[in-house]
C-alpha angles and dihedrals in degrees: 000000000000139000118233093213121130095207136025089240087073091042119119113231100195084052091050096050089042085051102049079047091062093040091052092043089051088049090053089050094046101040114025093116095081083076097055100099124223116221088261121097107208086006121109119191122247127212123167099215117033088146097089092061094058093045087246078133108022089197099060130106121261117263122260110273092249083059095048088046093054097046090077126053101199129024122292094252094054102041105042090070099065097057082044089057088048098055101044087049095065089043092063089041090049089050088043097053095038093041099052074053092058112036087048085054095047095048091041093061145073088212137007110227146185077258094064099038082050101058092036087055098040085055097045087046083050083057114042111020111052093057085045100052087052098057089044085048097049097041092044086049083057094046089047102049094026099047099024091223124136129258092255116199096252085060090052089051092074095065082070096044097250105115090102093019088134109341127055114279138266126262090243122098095348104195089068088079097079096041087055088061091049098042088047084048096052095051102039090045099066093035085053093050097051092048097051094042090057085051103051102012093155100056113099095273090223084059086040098058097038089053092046083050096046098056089035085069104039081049094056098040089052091046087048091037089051081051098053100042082059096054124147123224105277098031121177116220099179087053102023096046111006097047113047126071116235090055088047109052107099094062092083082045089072098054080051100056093040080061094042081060100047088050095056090043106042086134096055113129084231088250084117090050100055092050090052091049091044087047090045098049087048099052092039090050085047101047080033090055096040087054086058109047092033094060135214111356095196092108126076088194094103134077124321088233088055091044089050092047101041086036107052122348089053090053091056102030091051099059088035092064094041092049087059091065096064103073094067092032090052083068091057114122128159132186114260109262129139097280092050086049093049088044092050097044091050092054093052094053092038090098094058090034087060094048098046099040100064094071094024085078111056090038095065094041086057089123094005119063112127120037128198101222144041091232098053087039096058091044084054091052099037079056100046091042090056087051088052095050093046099051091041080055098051094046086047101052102032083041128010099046097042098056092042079055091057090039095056087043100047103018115058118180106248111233123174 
C-alpha cells in the first residue's frame, strides 16, 4: 500500500492517483450507511452500542436488526465489492513497489544475500509496522478500559500478524486482516528469493524470478482450490478464503510479477502497455460487474461451479487484471499544481487513513447512526471524512514520517 521513495520527486503520480481511488473505494464500502435514511424528515436514529457490531468489542451483543439494516447503504451483494476492489487494489500497488525493490536488488548483485533480504525487510518494517502498532495500541487500550475485559493472547497476537495466519480473523480491529497478508508477504518474498538464487544461482536471474513467481502462484490458487472443494454448508468466503493469509498470498504476487515485466522490457514503446491496461480495465469491469449482478458470495449453498469461481478463480482474476494496469500507469506523471499536490498528499496518508477510518466511523455514529435526510446525512459525513483526514495526517506526520526519516539515514537498501 506504500511507496518505498525518499522524495516526491521520485513519486509516481499514476500510483498515487490509483492509490487515493482504492482508499476511497474501501471507505463506500465501510460507511455507506450513513446514506440509508431513516422515516423521519429532520429526525436521525440512537442507539447506545453500536461497537459490538463492528467487533470493536468482540464480547457484545449484536445490534438490533433495525441497526444492522441501517450499517450498509446499499445490499450486501453490491457494496462488498467495493471495499474488495479496494483491497486488491493496494495489494497489486504494495508487490509492484517492493517488487521493483527486489528484483533491482537481485539483478544488481552478484549474489543475493541474508544481507539483502535483511535491509529490504528492516525498511519495509520502518514503513508498515510503527504506525500500526500505534492504531492496535490505541483501539486494544478502548476494549480494555471500556469493556473491562482483559488483553487476551489472541488479541496480542495481532501485534505479530498472526491473528488470521491460517484461520479467518477475528471480529476485533478488521482491517488487520489485509496488513497481515502484506507483512507475511514481505517477509516470506526475500526469504523465497535467496533461497531460490543459492540454489540456482546459474540460471539468468530475470528467468529465475519469473519462474519462482509462476509456480508461487500456482502454488497459492491449488492450496486455495483443495480449501474450497472441502467446504462445509454455510461457507464464508469473505472470512474462510478472503481473509486469512496463507489463501491470500499470491494477490501482492501479481503486482510482482507486473514489476518483474516492466523491468525486462524498460525500453518498450508502451504499445504493450496499452494493450495490458486495456486488457486490465476490461477484465476488472467484467468479474466487477459479475460481483454485482450475481449478488452476495458469503454462502457456499449454490452451485459447485459458483463455490469454485467466488472462491477461488475471482480472488486471482481480480488483482491479476488490476495488476495489468500498472505498467502504463507506472509511466504517469503530471506537473505540480494544487490538485497533484492534494492527490499526492491523500495517497501518503492513505495507510493511516485505512487504519484510523474503520472505527472512526462508528465512533462518531454513537447517538447518530441513521439520519432522515440526505442533507443531514452528507454534513454528518463531510464531518466524519475531515476527522479522518486529520487524524491520518497526525499519525503521518508524529509516526509514520519520522521513522521513514530514520529509515533512509540509518537504513540504507543494500544493493551490490
Amino acid at each position: 500500500m506504500k511507496a518505498d521513495a525518499r522524495h516526491s520527486s521520485y513519486r509516481i503520480f499514476g500510483f498515487d492517483l490509483m492509490r487515493v481511488v482504492a482508499i476511497f473505494l474501501v471507505l463506500i464500502a465501510h460507511t455507506s450507511g450513513t446514506f440509508k435514511l431513516c422515516a423521519g424528515k429532520w429526525s436521525y436514529t440512537i442507539d447506545k452500542d453500536p461497537f459490538p457490531h463492528m467487533g470493536l468489542f468482540p464480547d457484545g451483543k449484536d445490534l438490533p436488526e433495525s441497526m444492522q439494516k441501517a450499517a450498509a447503504a446499499l445490499p450486501p451483494g453490491r457494496v462488498w465489492i467495493f471495499g474488495t476492489a479496494g483491497v486488491e487494489l493496494f495489494f497489486v500497488l504494495s508487490g509492484f513497489l517492493i517488487g521493483g525493490i527486489l528484483i533491482r536488488q537481485v539483478t544488481s548483485s552478484p549474489k543475493y544475500t541474508i544481507a539483502h533480504a535483511g535491509s529490504f525487510l528492516v525498511r519495509r518494517w520502518f514503513r508498515t509496522i510503527p504506525a500500526y502498532w500505534f492504531a492496535l495500541t490505541v483501539f486494544l487500550t478502548l476494549y480494555s478500559l471500556a469493556d473491562g475485559k482483559p488483553i487476551t493472547a489472541q488479541l496480542l497476537s495481532y501485534y505479530l500478524f498472526l491473528q488470521n495466519l491460517n484461520h479467518p480473523h477475528p471480529g476485533f480491529f478488521g482491517i488487520a486482516w489485509s496488513l497481515a497478508v502484506e507483512e507475511w508477504f514481505y517477509l516470506l518474498l526475500p526469504l523465497l528469493v535467496f533461497i531460490v538464487t543459492s540454489l540456482f544461482g546459474g540460471v539468468d536471474k530475470v528467468k529465475l524470478l519469473l519462474i519462482t513467481f509462476i509456480l508461487f502462484v500456482f502454488s497459492c490458487i491449488v492450496y486455495r482450490a483443495f480449501h474450497v472443494q472441502r467446504v462445509p454448508i454455510g461457507f464464508n468466503f469473505d472470512l474462510e478464503i478472503r481473509k486469512v493469509v496463507l489463501y491470500r498470498l499470491d494477490a501482492i504476487m501479481y503486482g510482482v510479477m507486473a514489476a518483474l515485466l516492466v523491468h525486462k522490457r524498460k525500453q518498450d514503446s508502451g504499445i504493450l502497455y496499452q494493450v495490458l491496461f486495456v486488457a486490465g480495465l476490461s477484465l476488472s469491469g467484467v468479474l466487477i460487474a459479475m460481483a454485482l449482478i450475481m449478488g452476495p458470495v458469503f454462502s457456499a449453498t449454490s452451485s459447485s461451479g459458483y463455490v469454485a469461481f467466488f472462491g477461488v478463480i475471482f480472488y486471482a482474476a481480480l488483482p491479476c487484471a488490476f495488476a495489468l494496469l500498472l505498467p502504463l500507469t507506472s509511466r504517469f506523471r503530471m506537473g505540480n499544481n494544487k490538485m497533484v499536490q492534494a492527490i499526492t498528499f491523500l495517497s501518503r496518508i492513505s495507510y493511516s487513513v485505512y487504519l484510523v477510518h474503520f472505527y472512526l466511523y462508528y465512533l462518531a455514529q454513537f447517538r447518530r447512526v441513521h439520519f432522515g435526510n440526505y442533507f443531514l446525512a452528507s454534513l454528518f459525513y463531510l464531518s466524519y471524512l475531515s476527522c479522518v483526514i486529520v487524524t491520518a495526517s497526525f499519525i503521518y506526520f508524529l509516526i509514520e514520517k519520522p521513522f521513514l526519516n530514520i529509515r533512509d539515514k540509518y537504513i540504507p537498501l543494500k544493493t551490490g
